[in-house]
C-alpha positions in Angstrom: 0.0 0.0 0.0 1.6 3.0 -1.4 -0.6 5.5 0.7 -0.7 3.7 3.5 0.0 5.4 6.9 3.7 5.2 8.7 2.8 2.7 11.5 6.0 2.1 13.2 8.0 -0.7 14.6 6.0 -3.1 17.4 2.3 -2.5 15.8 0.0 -4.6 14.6 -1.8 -2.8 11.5 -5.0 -4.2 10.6 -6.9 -2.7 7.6 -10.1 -5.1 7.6 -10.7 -7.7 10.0 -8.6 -9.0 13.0 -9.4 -12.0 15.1 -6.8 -13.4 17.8 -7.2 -16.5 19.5 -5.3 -17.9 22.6 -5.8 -18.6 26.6 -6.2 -15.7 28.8 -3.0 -16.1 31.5 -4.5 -13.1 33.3 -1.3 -11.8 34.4 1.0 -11.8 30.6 4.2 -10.3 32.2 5.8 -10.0 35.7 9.1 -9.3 37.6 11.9 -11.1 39.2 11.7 -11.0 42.9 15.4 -12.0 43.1 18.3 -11.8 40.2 18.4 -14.9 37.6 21.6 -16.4 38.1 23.6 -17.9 35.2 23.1 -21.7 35.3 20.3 -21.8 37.3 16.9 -23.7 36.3 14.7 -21.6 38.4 13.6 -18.1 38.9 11.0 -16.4 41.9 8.7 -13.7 40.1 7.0 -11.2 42.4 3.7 -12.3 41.3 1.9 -15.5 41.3 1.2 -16.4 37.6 -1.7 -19.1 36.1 1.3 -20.0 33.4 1.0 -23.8 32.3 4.1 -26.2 32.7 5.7 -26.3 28.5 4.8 -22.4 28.0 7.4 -20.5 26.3 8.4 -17.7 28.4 11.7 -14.3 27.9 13.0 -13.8 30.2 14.4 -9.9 29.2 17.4 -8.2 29.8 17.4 -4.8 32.4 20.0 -3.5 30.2 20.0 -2.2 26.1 21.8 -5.8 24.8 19.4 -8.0 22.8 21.5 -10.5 23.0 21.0 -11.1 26.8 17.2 -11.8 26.4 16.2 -15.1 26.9 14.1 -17.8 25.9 13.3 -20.6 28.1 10.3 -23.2 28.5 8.3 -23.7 31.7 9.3 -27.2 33.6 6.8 -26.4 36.4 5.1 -23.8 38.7 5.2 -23.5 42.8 4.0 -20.4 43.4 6.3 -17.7 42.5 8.9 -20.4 42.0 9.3 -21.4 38.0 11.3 -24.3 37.4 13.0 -23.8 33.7 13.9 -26.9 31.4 16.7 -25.1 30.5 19.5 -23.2 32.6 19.7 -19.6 32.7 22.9 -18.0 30.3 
């Protein structure tokens, strides 16, 4: 679309229709409560969360480096306790 209207990065244009389909998790995002250590497999969040064991979560970084975000997958929830199937980097 030639005429089309500058959007911008992290937008979802939609010129029509738009349906989106998923689980609602009630709470999407939340803090650490204490700092992710490199090589652990779990992390304590400062709010309970309704995520299911094999969600994907990121884990971001605090600081401007892509490259310190991370992708994990959830091994199980206690809590405010997630265990990771995968150690932190």
């Amino acid at each position: 679309m030639s005429d089309a209207p500058a959007i911008g990065a992290k937008s979802i244009a939609v010129f029509g229709d738009l349906s989106m389909h998923g689980a609602d998790v009630q709470k999407g995002w939340t803090k650490l409560a204490t700092t992710a250590e490199a090589g652990s497999r779990e992390i304590e969040l400062t709010d309970e969360v309704s995520w299911e064991t094999g969600s994907s979560i990121v884990i971001s970084a605090t600081s401007y480096e892509p490259n310190e975000t991370e992708f994990n997958v959830i091994k199980s929830v206690n809590g405010k306790k997630l265990e990771l199937e995968n150690p932190l980097r």
